[in-house]
C-alpha positions in Angstrom: -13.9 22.0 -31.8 -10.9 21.2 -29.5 -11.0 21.6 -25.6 -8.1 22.3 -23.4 -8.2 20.9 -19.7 -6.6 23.1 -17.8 -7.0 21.5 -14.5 -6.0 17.8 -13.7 -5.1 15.3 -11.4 -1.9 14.2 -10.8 -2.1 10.0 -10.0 1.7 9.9 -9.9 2.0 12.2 -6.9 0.0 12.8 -3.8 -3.4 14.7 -3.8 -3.8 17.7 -2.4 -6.4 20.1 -1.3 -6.8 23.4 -1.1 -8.5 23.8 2.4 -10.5 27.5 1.9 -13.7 28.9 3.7 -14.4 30.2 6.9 -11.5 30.8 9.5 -12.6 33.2 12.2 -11.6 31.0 14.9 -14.0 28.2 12.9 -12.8 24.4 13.6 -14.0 22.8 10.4 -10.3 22.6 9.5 -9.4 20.7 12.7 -12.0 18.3 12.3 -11.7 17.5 8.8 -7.8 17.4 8.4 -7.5 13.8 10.9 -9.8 12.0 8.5 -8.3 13.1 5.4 -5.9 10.6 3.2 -4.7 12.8 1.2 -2.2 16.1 1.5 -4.2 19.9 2.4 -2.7 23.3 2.6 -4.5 25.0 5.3 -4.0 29.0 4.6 -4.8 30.0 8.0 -1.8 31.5 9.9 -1.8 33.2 13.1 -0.5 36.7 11.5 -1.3 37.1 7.9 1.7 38.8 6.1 1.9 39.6 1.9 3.9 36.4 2.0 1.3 34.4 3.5 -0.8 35.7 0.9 1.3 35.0 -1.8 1.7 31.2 -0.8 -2.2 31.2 -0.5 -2.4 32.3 -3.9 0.3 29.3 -5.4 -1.2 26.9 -3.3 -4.9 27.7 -4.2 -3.9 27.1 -8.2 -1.9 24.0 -7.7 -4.3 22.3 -5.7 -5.6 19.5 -6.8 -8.9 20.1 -5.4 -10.1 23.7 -3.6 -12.5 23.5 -0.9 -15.1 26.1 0.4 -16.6 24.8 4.0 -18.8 27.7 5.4 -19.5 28.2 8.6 -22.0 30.5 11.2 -18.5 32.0 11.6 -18.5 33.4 8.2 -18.3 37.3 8.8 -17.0 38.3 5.2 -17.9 37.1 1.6 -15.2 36.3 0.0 -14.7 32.8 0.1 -18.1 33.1 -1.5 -16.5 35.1 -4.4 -14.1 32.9 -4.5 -16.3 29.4 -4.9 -18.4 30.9 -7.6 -15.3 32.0 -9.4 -13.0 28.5 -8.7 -16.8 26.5 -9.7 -16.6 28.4 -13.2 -12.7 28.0 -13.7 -12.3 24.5 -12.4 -15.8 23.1 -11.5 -14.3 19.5 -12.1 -11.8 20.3 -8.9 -14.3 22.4 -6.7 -15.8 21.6 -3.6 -18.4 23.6 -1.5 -20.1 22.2 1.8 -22.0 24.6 4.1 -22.3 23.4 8.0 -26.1 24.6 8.5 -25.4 24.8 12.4 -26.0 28.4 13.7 -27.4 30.3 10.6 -30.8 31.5 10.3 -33.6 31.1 8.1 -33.0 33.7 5.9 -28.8 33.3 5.8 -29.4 29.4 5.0 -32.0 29.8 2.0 -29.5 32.7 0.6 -26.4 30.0 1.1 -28.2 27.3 -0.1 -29.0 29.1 -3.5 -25.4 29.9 -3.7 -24.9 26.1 -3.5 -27.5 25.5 -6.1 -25.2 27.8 -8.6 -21.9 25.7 -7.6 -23.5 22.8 -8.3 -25.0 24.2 -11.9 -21.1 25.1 -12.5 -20.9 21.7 -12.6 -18.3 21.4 -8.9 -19.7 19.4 -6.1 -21.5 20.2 -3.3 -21.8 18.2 0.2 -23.5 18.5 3.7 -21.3 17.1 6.0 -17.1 16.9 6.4 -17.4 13.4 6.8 -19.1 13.4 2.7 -15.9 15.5 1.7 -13.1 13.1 3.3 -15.1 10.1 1.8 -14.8 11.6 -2.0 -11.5 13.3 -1.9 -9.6 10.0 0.2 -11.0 7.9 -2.9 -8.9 10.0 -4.9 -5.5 9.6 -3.3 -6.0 8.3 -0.1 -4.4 5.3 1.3 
């Protein structure tokens, strides 16, 4: 039986990431970005337009990575949709943290069975921003 890799990573150029999750005024994305090594598309604009969504859309499948960080700021579920899907698709090249800080008891045991899934996908799943600049700078980083 033959296997086709779909997804893979690209030594010759730089690394980048798909930076996806919580926006809703959340600041993940400004403290992550300065320790990252390696290239990000961040997909939150200041007025979301069909073209903004269409360049979300290209980025998200040529990433080399796609990230999920959730947040307490979380008000939809989308980007939960959208890890599940990304950690069946391309579990080798998916990412999902969630920053505990500010969710209850009953929010945090439902989010940290959705992480159990991810991680039975077969992606990776960390705690902190600090464990996701560590592993994604050892692939490209400087």
């Amino acid at each position: 039986m033959a296997f086709i890799v779909r997804y893979h990573f690209r030594r010759e150029e730089s690394m980048k990431v798909f930076l996806g999750g919580t926006c809703n005024n959340s600041r993940w994305r400004e403290v992550l970005i300065p320790m990252l090594k390696i290239d990000y598309f961040n997909p939150v604009v200041e007025n979301w337009t069909p073209e903004c969504q269409k360049r979300e859309i290209e980025e998200r499948e040529k990433a080399d990575f796609v990230l999920y960080v959730i947040t307490k700021e979380m008000t939809g579920v989308y980007s939960i949709a959208e890890v599940v899907d990304d950690s069946n698709k391309r579990p080798e090249t998916t990412l999902f943290c969630v920053l505990k800080e500010g969710f209850n008891e009953g929010q945090l045991r439902s989010l940290s069975m959705v992480s159990q899934l991810v991680r039975r996908n077969g992606a990776k799943v960390f705690e902190t921003l600090e464990e996701i600049a560590d592993y994604l700078n050892g692939y490209g980083g400087a």
